[in-house]
N, C-alpha and C positions, 0 to 999 in steps of 0.2 A: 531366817529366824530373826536376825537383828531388825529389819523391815518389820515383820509381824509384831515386834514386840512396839516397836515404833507406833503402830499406826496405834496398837490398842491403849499405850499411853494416852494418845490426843485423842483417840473418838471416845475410847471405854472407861473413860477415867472414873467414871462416876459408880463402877461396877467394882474398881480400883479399891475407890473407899466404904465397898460393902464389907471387904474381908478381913478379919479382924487383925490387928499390929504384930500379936504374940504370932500368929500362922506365918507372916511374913517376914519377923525376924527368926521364926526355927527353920523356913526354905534357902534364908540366907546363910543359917547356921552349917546347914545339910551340906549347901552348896559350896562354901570353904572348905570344909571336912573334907569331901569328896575332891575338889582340888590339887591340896593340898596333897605334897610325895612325903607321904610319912616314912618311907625307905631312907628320904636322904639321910637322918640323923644318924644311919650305919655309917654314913660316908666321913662324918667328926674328925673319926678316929684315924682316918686315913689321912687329909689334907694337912695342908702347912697349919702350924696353930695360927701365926700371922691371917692366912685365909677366912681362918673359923671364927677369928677373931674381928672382922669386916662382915662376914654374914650375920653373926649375934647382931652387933652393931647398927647395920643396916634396916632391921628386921625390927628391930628396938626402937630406931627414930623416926621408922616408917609407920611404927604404931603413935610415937606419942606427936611428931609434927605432920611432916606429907612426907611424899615419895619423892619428891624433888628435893629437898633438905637432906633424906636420906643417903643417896645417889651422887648428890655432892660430893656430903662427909664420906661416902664411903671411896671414892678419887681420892680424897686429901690424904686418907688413913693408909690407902694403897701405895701413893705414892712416898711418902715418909719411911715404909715400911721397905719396897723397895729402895731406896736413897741408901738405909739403914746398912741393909744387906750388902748393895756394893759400896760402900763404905769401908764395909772387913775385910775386901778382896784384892786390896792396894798390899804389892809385895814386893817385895826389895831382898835382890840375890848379890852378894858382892864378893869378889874374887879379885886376883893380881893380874896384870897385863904381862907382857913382854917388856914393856918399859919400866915395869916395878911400880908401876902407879896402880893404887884402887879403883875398881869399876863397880860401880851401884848398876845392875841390872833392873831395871824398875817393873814390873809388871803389871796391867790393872787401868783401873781410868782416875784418872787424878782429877777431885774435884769439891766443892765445896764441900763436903758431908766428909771426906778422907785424908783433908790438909792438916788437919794435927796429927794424923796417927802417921801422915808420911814423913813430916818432921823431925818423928820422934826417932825413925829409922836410922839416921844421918848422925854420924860424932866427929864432927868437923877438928875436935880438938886433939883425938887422938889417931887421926889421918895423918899419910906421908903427905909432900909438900906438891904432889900432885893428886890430882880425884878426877875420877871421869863419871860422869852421871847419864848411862845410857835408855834412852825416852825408846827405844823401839818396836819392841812389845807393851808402849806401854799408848793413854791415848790424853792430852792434855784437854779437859773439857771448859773451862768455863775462868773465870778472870779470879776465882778464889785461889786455883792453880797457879797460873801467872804469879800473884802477888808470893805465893809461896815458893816458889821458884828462886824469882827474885829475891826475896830475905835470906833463904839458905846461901846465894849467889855471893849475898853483902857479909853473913857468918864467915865465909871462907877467906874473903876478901881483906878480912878486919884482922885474920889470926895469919894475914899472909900470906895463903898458899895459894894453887893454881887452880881452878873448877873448870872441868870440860864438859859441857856438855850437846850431846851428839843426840841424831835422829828425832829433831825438833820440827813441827808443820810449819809451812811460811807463816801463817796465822801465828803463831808464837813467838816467830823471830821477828816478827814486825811489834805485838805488846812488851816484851819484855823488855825492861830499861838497862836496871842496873848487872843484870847478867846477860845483855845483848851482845857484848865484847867478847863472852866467853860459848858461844856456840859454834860448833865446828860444822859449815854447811858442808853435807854429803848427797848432791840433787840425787844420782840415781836410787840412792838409800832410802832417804829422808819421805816419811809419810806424808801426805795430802791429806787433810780435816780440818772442817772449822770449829774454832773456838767459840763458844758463846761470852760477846762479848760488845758493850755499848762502843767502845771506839773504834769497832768495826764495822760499827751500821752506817 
């Protein structure tokens, strides 16, 4: 079909422009229409609004610039959106050891989009004068991590007390400055991941 329609471009052209514009913009009309899954707008109501909110989007800038403009923005808005979501999934369980010290159980991926709200977790000031910060469940991603690590590392350090923290990737324990002293290596424990991070390239 695509061949036939080829050829009669270049031979029949001139047969092309017998037929008048309004006929062939209402076969193009026909031909969307008929395309076009008029079922899916049931589907709205089902999907993530984040989702529905990338197809509006998409379908919107595919009409006013191209489809490659579209198709972009709609990667950028996908990925924002997911960032967003784990972002909210960073969680912090804490409980007393055997030694009487606080354990921060961290759970989650710790990473640029989740460093303030991890922060906030943490009250260094009203902590006994030891704290264990255990990384096992949790996944250290990217160098926003690290730095935040590190500050909370220098919070503890300033008010005096002791920070442990445990189940760190070698990637970690080699970025980390000012809380490098205070990681307790456990090799058969300790996770294997790389950090996203320039002074590891």
């Amino acid at each position: 079909a695509s061949l036939f329609l080829l050829s009669f471009i270049l031979v029949g052209s001139s047969w092309i422009e017998q037929i008048p514009l309004a006929a062939l913009i209402g076969v193009m009309f026909v031909v969307c229409e008929k395309t076009f899954e008029w079922g899916s707008f049931r589907l709205f109501g089902k999907v993530p609004r984040a989702d529905a909110l990338v197809i509006v989007l998409v379908a919107g800038i595919t009409l006013a610039f191209d489809l490659a403009v579209a198709v972009l923005a709609g990667v950028v808005v996908s990925a924002l959106v997911f960032a967003w979501q784990h972002a909210k999934q960073i969680r912090v369980a804490t409980g007393v050891d055997k030694h009487g010290w606080k354990v921060y159980t961290v759970e989650g991926t710790l990473f640029f989009a989740s460093v303030s709200g991890f922060q906030a977790l943490f009250t260094p000031r009203d902590d006994p004068q030891d704290v264990v910060i255990d990384f096992l469940r949790a996944r250290v991603a990217d160098h926003s991590a690290i730095q935040v690590i590190d500050a909370l590392a220098e919070r503890y350090r300033l008010l005096g007390k002791r920070l442990h923290l445990r189940h760190l990737s070698p990637d970690c324990r080699e970025l980390l400055e000012r809380a490098r002293d205070m990681i307790e290596v456990n090799l058969p424990e300790d996770p294997r991941y790389h950090v996203a991070d320039d002074k590891l390239g």
